[in-house]
C-alpha positions as CSV (number, residue, x, y, z in Angstrom):
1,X,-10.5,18.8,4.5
2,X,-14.1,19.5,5.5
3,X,-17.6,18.4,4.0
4,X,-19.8,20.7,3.3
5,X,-20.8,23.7,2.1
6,X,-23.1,26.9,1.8
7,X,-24.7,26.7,-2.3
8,X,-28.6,26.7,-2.4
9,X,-30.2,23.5,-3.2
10,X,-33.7,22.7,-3.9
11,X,-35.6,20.4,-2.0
12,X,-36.3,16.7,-3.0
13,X,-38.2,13.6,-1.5
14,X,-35.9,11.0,-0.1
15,X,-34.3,9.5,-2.7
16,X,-32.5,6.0,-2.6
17,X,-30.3,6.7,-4.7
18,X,-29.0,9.4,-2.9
19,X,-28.1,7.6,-0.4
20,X,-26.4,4.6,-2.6
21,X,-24.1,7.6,-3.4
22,X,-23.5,8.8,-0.1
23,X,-22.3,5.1,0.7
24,X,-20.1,4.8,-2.1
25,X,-18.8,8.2,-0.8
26,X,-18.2,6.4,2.8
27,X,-16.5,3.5,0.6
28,X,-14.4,5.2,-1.2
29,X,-12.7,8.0,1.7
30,X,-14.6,7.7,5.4
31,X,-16.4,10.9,4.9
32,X,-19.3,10.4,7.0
33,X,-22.2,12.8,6.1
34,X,-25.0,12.0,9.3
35,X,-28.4,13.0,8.4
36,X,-27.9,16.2,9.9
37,X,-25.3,16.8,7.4
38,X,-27.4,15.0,4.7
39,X,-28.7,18.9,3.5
40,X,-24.5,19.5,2.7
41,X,-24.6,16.5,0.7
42,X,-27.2,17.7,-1.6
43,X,-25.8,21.1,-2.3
44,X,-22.3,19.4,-3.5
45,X,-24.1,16.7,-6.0
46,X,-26.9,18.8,-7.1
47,X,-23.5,21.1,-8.1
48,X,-22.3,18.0,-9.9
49,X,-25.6,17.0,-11.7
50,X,-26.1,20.4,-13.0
51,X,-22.7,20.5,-14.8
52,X,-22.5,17.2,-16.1
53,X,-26.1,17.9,-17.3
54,X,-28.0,14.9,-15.5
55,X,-32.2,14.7,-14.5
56,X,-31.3,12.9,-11.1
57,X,-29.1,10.9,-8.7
58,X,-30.4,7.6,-10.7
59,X,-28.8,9.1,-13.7
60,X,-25.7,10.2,-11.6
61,X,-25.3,6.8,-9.8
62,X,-25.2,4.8,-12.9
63,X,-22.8,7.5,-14.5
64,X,-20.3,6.9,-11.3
65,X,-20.8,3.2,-12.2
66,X,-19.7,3.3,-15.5
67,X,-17.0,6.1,-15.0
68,X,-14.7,5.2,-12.4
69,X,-12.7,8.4,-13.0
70,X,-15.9,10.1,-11.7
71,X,-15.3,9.2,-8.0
72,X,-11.9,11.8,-8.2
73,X,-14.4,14.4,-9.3
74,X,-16.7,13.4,-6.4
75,X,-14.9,13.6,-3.6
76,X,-13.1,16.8,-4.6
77,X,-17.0,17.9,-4.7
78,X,-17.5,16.8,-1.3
79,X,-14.6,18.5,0.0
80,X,-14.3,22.3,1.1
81,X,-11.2,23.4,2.0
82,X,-11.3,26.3,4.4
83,X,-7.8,26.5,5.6
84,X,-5.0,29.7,6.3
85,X,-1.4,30.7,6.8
86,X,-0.1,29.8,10.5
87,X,-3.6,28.8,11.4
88,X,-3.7,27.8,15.2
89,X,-0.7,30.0,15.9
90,X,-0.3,28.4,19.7
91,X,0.5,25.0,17.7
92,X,2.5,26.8,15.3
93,X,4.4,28.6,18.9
94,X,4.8,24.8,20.5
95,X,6.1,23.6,17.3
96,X,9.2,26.6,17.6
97,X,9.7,26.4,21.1
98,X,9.7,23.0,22.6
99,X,9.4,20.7,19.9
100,X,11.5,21.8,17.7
101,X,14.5,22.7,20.4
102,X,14.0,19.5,21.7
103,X,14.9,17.3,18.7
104,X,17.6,19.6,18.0
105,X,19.1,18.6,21.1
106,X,18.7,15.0,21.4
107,X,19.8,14.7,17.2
108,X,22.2,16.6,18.4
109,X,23.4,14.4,21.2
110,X,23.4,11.0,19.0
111,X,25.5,12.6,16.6
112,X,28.0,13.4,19.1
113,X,27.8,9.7,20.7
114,X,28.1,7.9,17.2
115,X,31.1,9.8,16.5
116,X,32.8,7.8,19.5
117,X,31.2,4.3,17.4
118,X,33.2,2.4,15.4
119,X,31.9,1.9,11.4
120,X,29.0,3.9,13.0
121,X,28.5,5.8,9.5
122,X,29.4,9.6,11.3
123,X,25.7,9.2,12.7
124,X,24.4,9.3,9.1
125,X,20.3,9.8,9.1
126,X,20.6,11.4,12.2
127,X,19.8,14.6,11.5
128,X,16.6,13.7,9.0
129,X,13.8,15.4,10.0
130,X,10.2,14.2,8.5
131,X,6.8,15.7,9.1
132,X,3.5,14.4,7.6
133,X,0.3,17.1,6.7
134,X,-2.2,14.9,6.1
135,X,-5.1,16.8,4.9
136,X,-2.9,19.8,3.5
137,X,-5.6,21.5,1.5
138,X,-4.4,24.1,-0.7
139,X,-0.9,23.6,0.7
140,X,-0.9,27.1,3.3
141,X,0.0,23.8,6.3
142,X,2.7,22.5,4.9
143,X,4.1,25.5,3.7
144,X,4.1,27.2,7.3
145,X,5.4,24.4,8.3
146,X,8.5,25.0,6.1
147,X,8.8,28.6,7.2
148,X,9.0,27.1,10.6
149,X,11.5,24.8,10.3
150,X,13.8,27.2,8.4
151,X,13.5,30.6,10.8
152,X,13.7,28.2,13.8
153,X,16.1,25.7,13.6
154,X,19.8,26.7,14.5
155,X,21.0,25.0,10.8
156,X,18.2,24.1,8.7
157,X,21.2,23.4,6.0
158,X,22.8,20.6,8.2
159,X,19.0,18.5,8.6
160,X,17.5,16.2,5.6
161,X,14.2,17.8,5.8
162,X,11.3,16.5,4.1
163,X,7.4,17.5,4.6
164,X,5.2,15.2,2.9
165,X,1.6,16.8,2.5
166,X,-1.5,14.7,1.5
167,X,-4.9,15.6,0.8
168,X,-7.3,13.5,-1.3
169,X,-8.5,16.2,-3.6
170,X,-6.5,16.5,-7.0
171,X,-7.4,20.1,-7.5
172,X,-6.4,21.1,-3.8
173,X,-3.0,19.6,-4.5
174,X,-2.7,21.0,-8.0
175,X,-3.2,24.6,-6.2
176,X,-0.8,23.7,-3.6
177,X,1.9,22.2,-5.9
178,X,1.7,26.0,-8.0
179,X,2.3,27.8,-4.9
180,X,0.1,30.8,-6.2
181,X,-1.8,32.5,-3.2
182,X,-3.7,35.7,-3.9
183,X,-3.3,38.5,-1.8
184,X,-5.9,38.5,0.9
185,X,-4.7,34.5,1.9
186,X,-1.2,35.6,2.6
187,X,-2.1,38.4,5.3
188,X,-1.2,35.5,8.3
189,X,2.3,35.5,7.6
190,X,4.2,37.9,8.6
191,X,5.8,40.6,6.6
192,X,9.1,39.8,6.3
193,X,8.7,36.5,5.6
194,X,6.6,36.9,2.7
195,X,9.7,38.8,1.3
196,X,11.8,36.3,2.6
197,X,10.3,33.0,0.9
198,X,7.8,34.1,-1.4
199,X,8.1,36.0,-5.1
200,X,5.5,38.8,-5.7
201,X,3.7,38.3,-8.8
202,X,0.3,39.8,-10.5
203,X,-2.7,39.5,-7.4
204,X,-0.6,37.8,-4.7
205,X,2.9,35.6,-4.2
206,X,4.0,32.6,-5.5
207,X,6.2,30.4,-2.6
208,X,9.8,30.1,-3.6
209,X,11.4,27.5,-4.1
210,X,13.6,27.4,-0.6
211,X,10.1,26.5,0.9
212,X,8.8,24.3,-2.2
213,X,12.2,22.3,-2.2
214,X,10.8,21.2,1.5
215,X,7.5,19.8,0.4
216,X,6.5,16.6,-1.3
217,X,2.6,17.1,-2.6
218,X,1.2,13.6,-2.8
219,X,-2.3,11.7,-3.5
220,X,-3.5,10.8,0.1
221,X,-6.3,8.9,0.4
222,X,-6.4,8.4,4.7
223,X,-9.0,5.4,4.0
224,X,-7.0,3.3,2.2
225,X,-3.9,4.4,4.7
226,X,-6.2,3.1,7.3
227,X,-6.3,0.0,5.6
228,X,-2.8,-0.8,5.7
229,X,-1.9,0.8,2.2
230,X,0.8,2.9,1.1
231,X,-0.4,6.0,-0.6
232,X,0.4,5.5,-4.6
233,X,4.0,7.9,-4.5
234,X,5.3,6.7,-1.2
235,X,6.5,3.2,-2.2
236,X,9.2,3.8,0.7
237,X,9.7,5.8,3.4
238,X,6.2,5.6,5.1
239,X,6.3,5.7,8.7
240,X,8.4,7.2,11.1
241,X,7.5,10.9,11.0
242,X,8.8,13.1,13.5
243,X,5.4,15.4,13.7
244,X,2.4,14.7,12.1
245,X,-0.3,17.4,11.7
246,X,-3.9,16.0,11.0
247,X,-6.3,18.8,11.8
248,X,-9.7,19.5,11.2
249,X,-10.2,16.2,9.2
250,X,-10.9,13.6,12.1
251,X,-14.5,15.0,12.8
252,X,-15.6,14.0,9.1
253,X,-15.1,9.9,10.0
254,X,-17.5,8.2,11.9
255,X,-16.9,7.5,15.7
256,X,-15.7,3.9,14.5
257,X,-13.5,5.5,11.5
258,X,-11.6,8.5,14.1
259,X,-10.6,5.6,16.2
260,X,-8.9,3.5,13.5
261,X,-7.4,7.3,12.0
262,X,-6.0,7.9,15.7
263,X,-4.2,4.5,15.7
264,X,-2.9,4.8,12.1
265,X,-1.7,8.5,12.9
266,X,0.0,6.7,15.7
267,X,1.4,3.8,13.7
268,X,2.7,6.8,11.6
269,X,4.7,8.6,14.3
270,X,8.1,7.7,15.5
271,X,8.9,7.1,19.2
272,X,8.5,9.9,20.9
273,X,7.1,12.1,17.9
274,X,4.3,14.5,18.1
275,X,0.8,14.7,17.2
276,X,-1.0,18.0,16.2
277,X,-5.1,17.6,16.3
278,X,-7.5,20.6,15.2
279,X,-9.2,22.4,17.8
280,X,-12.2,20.1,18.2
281,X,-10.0,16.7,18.1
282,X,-9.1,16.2,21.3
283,X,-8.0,12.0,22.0
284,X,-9.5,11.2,25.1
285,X,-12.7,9.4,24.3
286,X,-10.3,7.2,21.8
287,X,-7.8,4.3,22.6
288,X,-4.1,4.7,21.7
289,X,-0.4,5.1,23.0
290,X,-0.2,8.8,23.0
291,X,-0.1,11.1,25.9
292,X,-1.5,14.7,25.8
293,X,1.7,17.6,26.4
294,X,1.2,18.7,29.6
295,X,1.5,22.7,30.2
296,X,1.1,23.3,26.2
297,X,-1.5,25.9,25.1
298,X,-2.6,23.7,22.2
299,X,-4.0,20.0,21.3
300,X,-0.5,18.0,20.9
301,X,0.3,14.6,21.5
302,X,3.4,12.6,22.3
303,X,4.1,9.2,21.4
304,X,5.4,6.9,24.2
305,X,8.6,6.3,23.7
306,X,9.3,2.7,25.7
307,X,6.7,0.4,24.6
């Protein structure tokens, strides 16, 4: 989920209302567009102005008033979406390789202890696995995280899997939700597993539904998750995620916001769970109980696990 964009814009005076907009913008999601980035701004609205056929931010400002509905449109505005298949393939690696063997092996082990337990339920729950994409995009994240899971894991049939991916644009999730990727987005995933897990159709490949029955598409709105609310489908079942992947959004808050983000991510991750940052995220100028993974060739953080 990245501001910005590349469209032409004309140049205008400094406008007040402009920037009443750009604060409701802030309001409404964190996005934080400095005056460096105040040029992006103006590219995305004046897109906006021209189709709802409006003179000026004035006019637009008092159209946002009166139209709540317009803030969805807004925001999806102020949102570009640059995102692949199996992007950052060295998190992607780490993910198959450590993390992933290493809950297999410790699910593994307190299965095998609560089947010595009394009315222990056979160790049921044990073998859920959850992941959170927050900031999916178009859905390519959440769905390579599903092609993970299933090509790595021993017996993806024996774990309750469920990848819940957010992103606060309705026509991002509408796209991911469909599953429909032209051809030139699916050339990072390998071959076979395009024939494995997704149908061929007209132009491109539509996910099937092995991968689709993985994923839960859902409204996500990381400023009001900051503020202690549960996003609108989750009404249970927040918390406790296994892995959480929030890249490339973090640098879009201001410095204030990315440290409240880190400690809700954190919040959001189960003892001992991982974190996966984009590539120009790193956690160390920000306060919080995770600790960078040693020897990985990737940002990924841990979550203590005795505190």
């Amino acid at each position: 989920m990245e501001p910005g964009g590349n469209l032409a814009y004309r140049d205008v005076a400094p406008d007040p209302y402009l920037d009443r907009i750009r604060e409701r913008v802030f309001e409404r999601s964190r996005l934080y567009f400095a005056p460096r980035k105040l040029s992006l701004f103006r590219q995305r609205l004046e897109t906006r102005l021209a189709q709802l056929g409006l003179a000026d931010y004035r006019s637009y400002l008092s159209h946002l008033e009166e139209t709540p509905a317009e803030y969805a449109s807004l925001l999806d505005l102020m949102t570009i979406n640059e995102t692949f298949f199996f992007r950052n393939p060295d998190q992607f690696r780490h993910l198959r390789q450590v993390v992933l063997p290493e809950l297999e092996m410790a699910r593994g082990r307190e299965m095998m202890r609560s089947w010595g337990e009394k009315d222990s339920g056979a160790g049921a729950g044990t073998m859920k696995l959850r992941i959170l994409c927050a900031g999916c995009s178009t859905g390519e994240e959440p769905y390579t995280v599903a092609m993970t899971l299933l090509e790595t894991l021993r017996y993806p049939k024996a774990w309750d899997i469920e990848i819940v991916a957010g992103d606060i644009s309705k026509s991002c999730l509408k796209v991911a939700r469909e599953g429909f990727y032209e051809t030139e987005r699916l050339q990072n995933i390998p071959p076979h597993l395009i024939g494995k897990y997704f149908t061929a159709t007209a132009g491109g490949a539509v996910a099937g539904e092995e991968l689709r029955g993985l994923v839960r598409f859902i409204p996500l709105n990381l400023n009001q998750v900051m503020g202690g609310e549960l996003p609108p489908e989750l009404e249970t079942g927040w918390g406790g995620f296994d892995v959480v992947f929030c890249r490339n959004v973090m640098i879009y808050f201001s410095p204030s916001c990315q440290q409240l983000l880190v400690e809700t991510l954190s919040r959001l991750l189960a003892p001992g769970g991982h974190l996966f940052t984009g590539d120009a995220e790193p956690l160390h100028l920000f306060s919080h109980d995770l600790a960078a993974v040693p020897d990985a060739s990737c940002l990924v953080y841990r979550k203590l696990e005795n505190l």
